[in-house]
C-alpha positions as CSV (number, residue, x, y, z in Angstrom):
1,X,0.0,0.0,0.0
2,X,1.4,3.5,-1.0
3,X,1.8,5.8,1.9
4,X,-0.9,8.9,1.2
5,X,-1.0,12.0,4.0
6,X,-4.8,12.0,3.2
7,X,-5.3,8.4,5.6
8,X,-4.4,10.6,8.6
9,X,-6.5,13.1,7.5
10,X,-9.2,10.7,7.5
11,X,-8.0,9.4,10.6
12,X,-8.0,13.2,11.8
13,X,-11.9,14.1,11.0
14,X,-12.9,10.3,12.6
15,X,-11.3,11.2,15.5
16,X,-13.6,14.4,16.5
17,X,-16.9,15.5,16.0
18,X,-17.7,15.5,12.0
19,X,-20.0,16.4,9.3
20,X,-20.5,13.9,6.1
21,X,-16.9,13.8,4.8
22,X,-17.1,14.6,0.6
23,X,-13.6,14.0,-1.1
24,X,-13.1,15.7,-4.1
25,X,-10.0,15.4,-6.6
26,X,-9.0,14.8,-10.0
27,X,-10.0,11.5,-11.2
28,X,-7.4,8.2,-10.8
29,X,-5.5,10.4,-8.1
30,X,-6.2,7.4,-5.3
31,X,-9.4,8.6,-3.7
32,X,-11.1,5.4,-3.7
33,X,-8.0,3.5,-3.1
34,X,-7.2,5.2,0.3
35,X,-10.9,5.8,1.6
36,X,-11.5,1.6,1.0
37,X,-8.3,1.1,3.1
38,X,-9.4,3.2,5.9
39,X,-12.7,2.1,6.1
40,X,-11.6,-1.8,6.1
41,X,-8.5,-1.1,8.9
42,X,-10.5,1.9,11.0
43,X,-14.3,0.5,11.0
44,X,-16.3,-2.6,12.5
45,X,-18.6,-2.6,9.6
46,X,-18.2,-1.0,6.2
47,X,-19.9,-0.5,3.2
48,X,-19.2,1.0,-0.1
49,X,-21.7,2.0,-3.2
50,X,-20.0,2.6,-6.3
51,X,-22.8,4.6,-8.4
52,X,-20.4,4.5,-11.3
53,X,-21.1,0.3,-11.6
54,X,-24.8,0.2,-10.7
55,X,-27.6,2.1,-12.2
56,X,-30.2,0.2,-9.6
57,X,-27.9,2.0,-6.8
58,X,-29.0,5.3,-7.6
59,X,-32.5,4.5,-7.4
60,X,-32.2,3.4,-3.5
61,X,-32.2,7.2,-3.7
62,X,-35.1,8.2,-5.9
63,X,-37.6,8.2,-3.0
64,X,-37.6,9.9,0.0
65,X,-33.6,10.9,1.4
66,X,-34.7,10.5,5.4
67,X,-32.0,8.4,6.5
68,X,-34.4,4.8,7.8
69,X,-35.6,5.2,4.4
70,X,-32.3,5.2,2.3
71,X,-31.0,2.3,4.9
72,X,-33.5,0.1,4.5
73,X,-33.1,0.8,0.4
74,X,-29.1,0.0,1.3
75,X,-30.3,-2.9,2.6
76,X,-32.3,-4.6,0.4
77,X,-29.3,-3.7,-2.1
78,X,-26.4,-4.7,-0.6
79,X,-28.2,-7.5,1.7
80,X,-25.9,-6.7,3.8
81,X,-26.7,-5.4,7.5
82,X,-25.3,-1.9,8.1
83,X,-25.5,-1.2,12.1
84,X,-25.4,2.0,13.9
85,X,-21.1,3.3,13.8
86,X,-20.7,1.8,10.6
87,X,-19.0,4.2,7.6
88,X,-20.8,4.1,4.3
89,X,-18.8,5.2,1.4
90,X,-20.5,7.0,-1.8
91,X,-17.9,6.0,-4.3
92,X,-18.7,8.4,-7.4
93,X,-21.6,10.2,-5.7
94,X,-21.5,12.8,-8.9
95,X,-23.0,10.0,-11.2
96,X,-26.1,10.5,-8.5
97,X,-27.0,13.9,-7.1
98,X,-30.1,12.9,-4.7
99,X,-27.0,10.9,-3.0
100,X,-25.6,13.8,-2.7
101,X,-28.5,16.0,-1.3
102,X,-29.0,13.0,1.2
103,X,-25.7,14.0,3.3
104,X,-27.0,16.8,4.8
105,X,-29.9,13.9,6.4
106,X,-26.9,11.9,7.1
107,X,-25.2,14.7,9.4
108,X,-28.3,15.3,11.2
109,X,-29.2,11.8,12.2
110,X,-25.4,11.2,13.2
111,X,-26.1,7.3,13.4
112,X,-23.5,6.6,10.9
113,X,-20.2,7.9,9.3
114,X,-20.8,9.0,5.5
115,X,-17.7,9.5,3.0
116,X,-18.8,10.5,-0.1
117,X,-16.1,11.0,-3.1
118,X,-16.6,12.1,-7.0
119,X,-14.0,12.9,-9.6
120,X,-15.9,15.7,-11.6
121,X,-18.1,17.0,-8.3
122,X,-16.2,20.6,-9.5
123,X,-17.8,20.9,-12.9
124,X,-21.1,21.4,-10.6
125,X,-20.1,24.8,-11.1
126,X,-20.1,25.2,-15.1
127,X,-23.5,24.5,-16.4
128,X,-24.2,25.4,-19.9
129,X,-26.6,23.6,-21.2
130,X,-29.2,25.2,-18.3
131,X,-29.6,22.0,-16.3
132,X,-31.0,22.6,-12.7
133,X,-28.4,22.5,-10.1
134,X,-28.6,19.2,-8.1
135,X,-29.9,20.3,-4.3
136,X,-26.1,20.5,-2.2
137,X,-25.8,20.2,1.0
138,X,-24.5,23.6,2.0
139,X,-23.7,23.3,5.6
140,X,-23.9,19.6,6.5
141,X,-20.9,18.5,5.0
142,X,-16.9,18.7,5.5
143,X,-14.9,18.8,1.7
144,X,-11.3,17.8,1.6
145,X,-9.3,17.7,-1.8
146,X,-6.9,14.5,-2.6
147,X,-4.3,15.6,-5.7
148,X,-1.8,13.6,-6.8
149,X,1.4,12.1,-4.5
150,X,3.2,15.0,-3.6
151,X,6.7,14.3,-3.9
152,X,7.6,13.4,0.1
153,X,5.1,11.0,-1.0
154,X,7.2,9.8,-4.1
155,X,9.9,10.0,-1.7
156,X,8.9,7.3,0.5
157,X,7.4,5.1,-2.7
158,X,11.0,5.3,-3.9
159,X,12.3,4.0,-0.3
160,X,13.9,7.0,1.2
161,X,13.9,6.3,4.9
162,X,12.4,9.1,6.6
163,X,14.9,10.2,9.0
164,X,17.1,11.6,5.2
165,X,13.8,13.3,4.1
166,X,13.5,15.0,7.9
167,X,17.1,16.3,8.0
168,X,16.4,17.7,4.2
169,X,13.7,19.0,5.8
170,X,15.6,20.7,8.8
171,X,18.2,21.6,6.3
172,X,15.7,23.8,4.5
173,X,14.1,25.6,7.2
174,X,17.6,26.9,8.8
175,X,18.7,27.6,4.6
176,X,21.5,25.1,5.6
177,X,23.2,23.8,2.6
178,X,21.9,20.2,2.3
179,X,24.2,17.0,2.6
180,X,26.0,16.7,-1.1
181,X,24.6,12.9,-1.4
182,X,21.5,13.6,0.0
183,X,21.4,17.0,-2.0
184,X,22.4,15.3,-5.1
185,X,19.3,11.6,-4.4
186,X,16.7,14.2,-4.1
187,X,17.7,16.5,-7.1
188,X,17.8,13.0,-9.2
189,X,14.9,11.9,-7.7
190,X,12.8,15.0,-8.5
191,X,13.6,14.8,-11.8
192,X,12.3,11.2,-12.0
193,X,9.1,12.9,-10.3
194,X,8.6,15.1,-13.0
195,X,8.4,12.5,-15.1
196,X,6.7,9.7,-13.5
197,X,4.1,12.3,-11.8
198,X,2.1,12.0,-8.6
199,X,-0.5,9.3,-10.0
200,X,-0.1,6.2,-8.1
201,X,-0.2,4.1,-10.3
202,X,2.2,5.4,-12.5
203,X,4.6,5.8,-9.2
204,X,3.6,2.4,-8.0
205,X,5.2,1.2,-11.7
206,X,8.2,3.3,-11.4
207,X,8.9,1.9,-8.0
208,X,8.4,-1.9,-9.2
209,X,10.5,-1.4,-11.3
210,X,12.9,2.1,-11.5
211,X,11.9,2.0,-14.9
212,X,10.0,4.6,-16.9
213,X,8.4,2.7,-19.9
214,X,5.1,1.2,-17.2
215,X,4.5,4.7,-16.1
216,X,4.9,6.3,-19.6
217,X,2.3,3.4,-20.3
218,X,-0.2,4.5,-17.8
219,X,0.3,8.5,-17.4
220,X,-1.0,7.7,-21.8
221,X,-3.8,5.9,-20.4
222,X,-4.5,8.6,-17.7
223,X,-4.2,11.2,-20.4
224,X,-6.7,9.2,-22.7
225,X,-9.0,9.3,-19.6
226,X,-9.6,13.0,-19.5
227,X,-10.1,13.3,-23.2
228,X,-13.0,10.6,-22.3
229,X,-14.0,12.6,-19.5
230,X,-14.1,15.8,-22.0
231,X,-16.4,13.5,-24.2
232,X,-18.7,12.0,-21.7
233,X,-19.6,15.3,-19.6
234,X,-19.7,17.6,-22.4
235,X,-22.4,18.1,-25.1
236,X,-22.3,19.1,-28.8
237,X,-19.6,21.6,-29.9
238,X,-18.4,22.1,-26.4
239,X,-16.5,18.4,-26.6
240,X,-14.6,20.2,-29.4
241,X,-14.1,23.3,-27.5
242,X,-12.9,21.8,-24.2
243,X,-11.2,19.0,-26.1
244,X,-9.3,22.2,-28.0
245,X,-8.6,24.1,-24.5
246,X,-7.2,20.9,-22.9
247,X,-4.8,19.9,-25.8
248,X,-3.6,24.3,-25.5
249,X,-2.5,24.0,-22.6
250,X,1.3,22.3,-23.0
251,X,2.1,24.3,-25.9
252,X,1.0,27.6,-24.5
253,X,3.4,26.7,-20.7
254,X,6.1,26.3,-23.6
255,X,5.8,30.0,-24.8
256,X,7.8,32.6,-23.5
257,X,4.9,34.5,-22.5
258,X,3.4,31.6,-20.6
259,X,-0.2,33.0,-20.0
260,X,-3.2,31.7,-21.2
261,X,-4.5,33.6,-24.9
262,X,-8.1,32.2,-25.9
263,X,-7.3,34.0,-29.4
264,X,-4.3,31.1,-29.8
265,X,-7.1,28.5,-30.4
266,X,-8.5,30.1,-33.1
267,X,-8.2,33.1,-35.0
268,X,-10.9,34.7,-33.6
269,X,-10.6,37.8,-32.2
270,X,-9.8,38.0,-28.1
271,X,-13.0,39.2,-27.0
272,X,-14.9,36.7,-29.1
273,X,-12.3,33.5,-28.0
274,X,-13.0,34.3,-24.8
275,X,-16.8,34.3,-25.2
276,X,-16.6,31.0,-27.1
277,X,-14.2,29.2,-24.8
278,X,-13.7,30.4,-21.6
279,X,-16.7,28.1,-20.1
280,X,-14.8,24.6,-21.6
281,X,-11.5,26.2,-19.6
282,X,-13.3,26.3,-16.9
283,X,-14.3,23.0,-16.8
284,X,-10.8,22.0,-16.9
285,X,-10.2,23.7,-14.0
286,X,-13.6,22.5,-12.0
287,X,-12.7,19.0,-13.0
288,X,-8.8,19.2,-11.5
289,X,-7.1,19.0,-14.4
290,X,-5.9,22.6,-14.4
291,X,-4.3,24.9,-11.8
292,X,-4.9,28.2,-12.8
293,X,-2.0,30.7,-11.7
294,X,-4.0,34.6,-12.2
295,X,-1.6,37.7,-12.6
296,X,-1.9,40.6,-10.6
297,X,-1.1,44.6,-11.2
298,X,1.4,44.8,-8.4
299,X,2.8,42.2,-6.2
300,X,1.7,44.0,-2.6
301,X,-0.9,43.0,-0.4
302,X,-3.5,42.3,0.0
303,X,-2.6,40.1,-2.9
304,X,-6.3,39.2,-4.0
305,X,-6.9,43.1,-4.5
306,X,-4.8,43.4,-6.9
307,X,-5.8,40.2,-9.0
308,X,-6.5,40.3,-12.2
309,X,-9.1,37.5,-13.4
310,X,-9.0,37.9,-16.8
311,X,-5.1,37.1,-17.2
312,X,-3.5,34.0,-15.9
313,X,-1.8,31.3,-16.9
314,X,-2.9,27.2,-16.6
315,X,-0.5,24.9,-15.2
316,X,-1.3,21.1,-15.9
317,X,-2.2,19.4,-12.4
318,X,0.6,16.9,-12.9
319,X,3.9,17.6,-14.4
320,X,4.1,13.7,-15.2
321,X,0.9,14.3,-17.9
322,X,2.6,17.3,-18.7
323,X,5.9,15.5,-19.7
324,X,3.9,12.9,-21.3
325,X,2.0,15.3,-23.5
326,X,5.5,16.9,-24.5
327,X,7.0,13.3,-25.7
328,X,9.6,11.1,-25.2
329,X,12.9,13.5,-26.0
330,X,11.2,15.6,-23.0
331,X,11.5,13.0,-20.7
332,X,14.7,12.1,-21.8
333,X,15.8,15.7,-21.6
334,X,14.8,16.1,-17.7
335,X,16.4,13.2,-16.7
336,X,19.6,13.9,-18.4
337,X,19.7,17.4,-17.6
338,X,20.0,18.2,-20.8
339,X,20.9,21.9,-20.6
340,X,20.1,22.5,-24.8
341,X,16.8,21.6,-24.3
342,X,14.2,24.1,-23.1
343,X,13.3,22.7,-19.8
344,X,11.6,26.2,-18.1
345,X,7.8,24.8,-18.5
346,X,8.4,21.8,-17.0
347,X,10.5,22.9,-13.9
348,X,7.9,26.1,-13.8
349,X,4.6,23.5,-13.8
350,X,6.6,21.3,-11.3
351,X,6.8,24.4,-8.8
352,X,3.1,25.0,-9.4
353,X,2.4,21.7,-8.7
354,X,4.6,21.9,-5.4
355,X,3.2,25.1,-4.3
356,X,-1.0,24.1,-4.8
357,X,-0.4,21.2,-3.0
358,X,1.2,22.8,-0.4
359,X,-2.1,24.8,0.0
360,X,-0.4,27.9,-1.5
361,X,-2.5,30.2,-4.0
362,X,0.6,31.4,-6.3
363,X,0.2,34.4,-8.5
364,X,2.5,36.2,-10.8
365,X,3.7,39.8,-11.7
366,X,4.5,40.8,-15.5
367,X,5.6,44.0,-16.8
368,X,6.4,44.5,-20.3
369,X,7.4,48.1,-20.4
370,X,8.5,50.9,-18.8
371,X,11.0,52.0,-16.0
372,X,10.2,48.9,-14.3
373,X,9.8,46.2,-16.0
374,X,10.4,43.2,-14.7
375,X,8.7,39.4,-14.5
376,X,7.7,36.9,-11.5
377,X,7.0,33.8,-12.2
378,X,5.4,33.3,-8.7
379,X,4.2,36.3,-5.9
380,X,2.4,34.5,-2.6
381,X,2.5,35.3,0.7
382,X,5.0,34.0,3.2
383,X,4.8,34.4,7.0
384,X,2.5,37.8,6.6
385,X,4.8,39.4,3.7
386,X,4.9,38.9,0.3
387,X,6.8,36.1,-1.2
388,X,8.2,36.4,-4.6
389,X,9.5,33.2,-6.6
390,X,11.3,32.8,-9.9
391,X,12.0,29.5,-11.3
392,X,15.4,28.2,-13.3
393,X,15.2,24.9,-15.1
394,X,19.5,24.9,-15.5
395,X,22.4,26.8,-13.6
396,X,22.0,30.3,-15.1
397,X,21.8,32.4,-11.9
398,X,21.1,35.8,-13.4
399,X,17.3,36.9,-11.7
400,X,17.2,40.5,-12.9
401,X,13.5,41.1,-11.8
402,X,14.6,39.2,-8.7
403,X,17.1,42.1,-8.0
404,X,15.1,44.8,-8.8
405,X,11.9,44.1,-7.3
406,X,12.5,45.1,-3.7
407,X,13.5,48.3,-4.8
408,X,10.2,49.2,-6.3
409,X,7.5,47.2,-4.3
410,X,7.6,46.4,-0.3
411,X,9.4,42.7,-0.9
412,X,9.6,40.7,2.4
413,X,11.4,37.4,0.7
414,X,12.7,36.6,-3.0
415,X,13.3,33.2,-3.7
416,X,15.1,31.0,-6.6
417,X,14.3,27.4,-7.3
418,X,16.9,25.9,-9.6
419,X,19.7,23.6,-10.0
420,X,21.7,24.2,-6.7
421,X,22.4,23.5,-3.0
422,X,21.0,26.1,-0.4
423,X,22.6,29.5,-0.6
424,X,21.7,33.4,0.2
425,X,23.4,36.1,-2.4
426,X,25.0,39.2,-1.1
427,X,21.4,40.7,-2.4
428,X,19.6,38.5,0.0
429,X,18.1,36.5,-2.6
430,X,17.2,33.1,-1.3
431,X,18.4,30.1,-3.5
432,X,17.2,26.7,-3.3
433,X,17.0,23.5,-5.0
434,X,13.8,22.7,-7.6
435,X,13.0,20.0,-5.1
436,X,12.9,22.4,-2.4
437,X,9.5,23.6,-3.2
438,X,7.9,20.5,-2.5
439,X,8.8,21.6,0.9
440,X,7.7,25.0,1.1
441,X,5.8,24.6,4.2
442,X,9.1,24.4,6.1
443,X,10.6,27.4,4.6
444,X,7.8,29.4,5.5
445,X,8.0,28.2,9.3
446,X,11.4,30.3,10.1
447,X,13.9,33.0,8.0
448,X,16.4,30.9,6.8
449,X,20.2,31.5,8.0
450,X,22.1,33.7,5.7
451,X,24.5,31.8,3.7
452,X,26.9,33.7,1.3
453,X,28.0,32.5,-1.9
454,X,31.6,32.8,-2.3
């Protein structure tokens, strides 16, 4: 069994007093997985419904949602006997809504733990064909995302005993320079992270067998798996449209202006792309497949003040799909280090990817003319200041927005991710390995020591 963080999560809301539990997440990311072994090691008596598998499921719902009512429907379904303490799990609960609605009955009768989880519960929020919203149950129930492994969870997939992935750890939070060996295992392992990606199946492969070829395998099914979810929940010419905003997104992270245009999917005019297509983008996003990254007119805070919705960039959820979509000489590229090739969208989505599941809402500054012109690949906020982070697939250690930005905007912490052991600049610029972002929960818990290159 692959160790996830989300089992102590579950462990965490069993433990205390709890609403319905509703576990959202792109789809094959190990929801069902992980919720099946806690309810088999944690409960008595468990009982799962997959509505994806059975139509006659969904109709124990069609009457009335009082919870003696859907029980004894459970019942005569399952004919199994479901006593009081048990956990019922509502695999797929988006392929029935009235399940859905029936959580909030669930939380007030308090007879029985209810998990519910769905892979597409997002896309709730797009609705352009007019349906009726399904009735949710606003207030009666706890929602927890699961993404992808992050890569301390790779990290201990691949082996790496955990007292090496805590000293890394402490390492980073005192901006100690790590451990050359245990600098160099993690830099090598990262880059097999970026190509393997977060899905457990494709790690469970790579860790059989330290071998790419399974996972490339798989991360191609995966792939084929949202353009099926792009044809199953769409209708009409928005299958084409979504399909056509999915497919954008690699090509547009490998422009040098990285944000999203809707005008680069067809020669259309701006205003009317973005009429045309910016529902189907959004149901990339609602779905999981997307992290959307928005720009802002000047990195100060309060951050979301200054956000600007209608320009932003899309970062794939997983920068092993991502490689995939880019091809073979991509993957070959990262894990050679292949400095000729152009490596920044990758290394870029990675820190995305680090950062969102970190629970960070990254941002970005660009300038394209004037006095101060400058670009930020990333601008959060970091221990009550603001954070700004630029990203450098190779050794090139030149950050001339970097440098200038504190003298133009009230900076509190600039930071490098790039090919290089822990270091501060005479400028005070922060420099840390790629891999060091999937750890940026422990930079943010203390300044790190000042550390001059020489």
């Amino acid at each position: 069994m692959l160790k996830r963080k989300m089992y102590d999560h579950l462990l965490e809301w069993k433990g205390r007093r709890h609403k319905c539990l509703t576990v959202k997440g792109q789809r094959q990311v190990g929801k069902t997985y992980i919720i099946e072994a806690f309810g088999s090691n944690e409960y008595k008596d468990f009982i799962k419904i997959d509505f994806s598998r059975s139509d006659s499921a969904k109709r124990v719902f069609d009457g009335d949602l009082d919870v003696d009512t859907v029980l004894k429907g459970l019942r005569l379904f399952t004919d199994e006997n479901i006593p009081e303490g048990s956990l019922i799990f509502l695999d797929e609960i988006q392929e029935c809504p009235r399940a859905r609605s029936a959580l909030k009955w669930f939380t007030e009768d308090g007879r029985f733990d209810v998990i519910a989880s769905g892979s597409l519960l997002g896309i709730d929020m797009i609705h352009t064909d007019g349906a009726d919203r399904p009735l949710l149950p606003t207030g009666y129930e706890e929602n927890i995302t699961m993404h992808s492994m992050d890569f301390e969870e790779f990290l201990w997939a691949a082996g790496i005993q955990e007292d090496i992935i805590a000293e890394v750890r402490s390492d980073i939070r005192g901006g100690t320079p790590i451990h050359p060996a245990a600098y160099e295992r993690l830099a090598s392992l990262f880059r097999d992270f970026m190509i393997t990606g977060g899905m457990p199946e494709s790690v469970r492969a790579y860790a059989d067998t330290k071998d790419f070829t399974e996972s490339m395998r798989i991360l191609d099914d995966i792939i084929q798996t949202c353009r099926n979810d792009i044809n199953r929940y769409n209708t009409g010419s928005d299958i084409l449209r979504t399909m056509r905003c999915f497919d954008s997104i690699a090509p547009q992270l490998a422009d040098t202006n990285k944000k999203f245009m809707y005008s680069r999917l067809e020669d259309d005019g701006k205003r009317r792309s973005l009429d045309k297509y910016m529902n189907n983008l959004l149901w990339i996003k609602y779905a999981g497949y997307g992290n959307f990254c928005y720009s802002l007119d000047c990195p100060e805070l309060p951050l979301k003040s200054h956000m600007n919705m209608d320009s932003f960039k899309v970062y794939l959820s997983d920068t092993g799909m991502l490689v995939r979509m880019y091809g073979d000489d991509t993957a070959r590229a990262v894990y050679s280090k292949d400095a000729s090739y152009n490596n920044g969208a990758i290394a870029e989505n990675a820190v995305a990817e680090c950062l969102m599941k970190s629970g960070y809402d990254p941002m970005y500054y660009r300038k394209t003319n004037g006095q101060n012109k400058m670009e930020l690949d990333f601008v959060t906020v970091m221990g009550g200041s603001v954070c700004v982070i630029e990203v450098k697939s190779g050794k090139k250690r030149e950050s001339p927005s970097l440098r200038k930005v504190a003298s133009v905007f009230d900076i509190g912490r600039r930071i490098v991710f790039e090919d290089s052991n822990i270091i501060v600049d005479d400028e005070g610029v922060e420099h840390f390995p790629l891999f060091a972002a999937a750890f940026i929960m422990d930079l943010d818990a203390e300044t790190p020591k000042r550390n001059r290159r020489i």
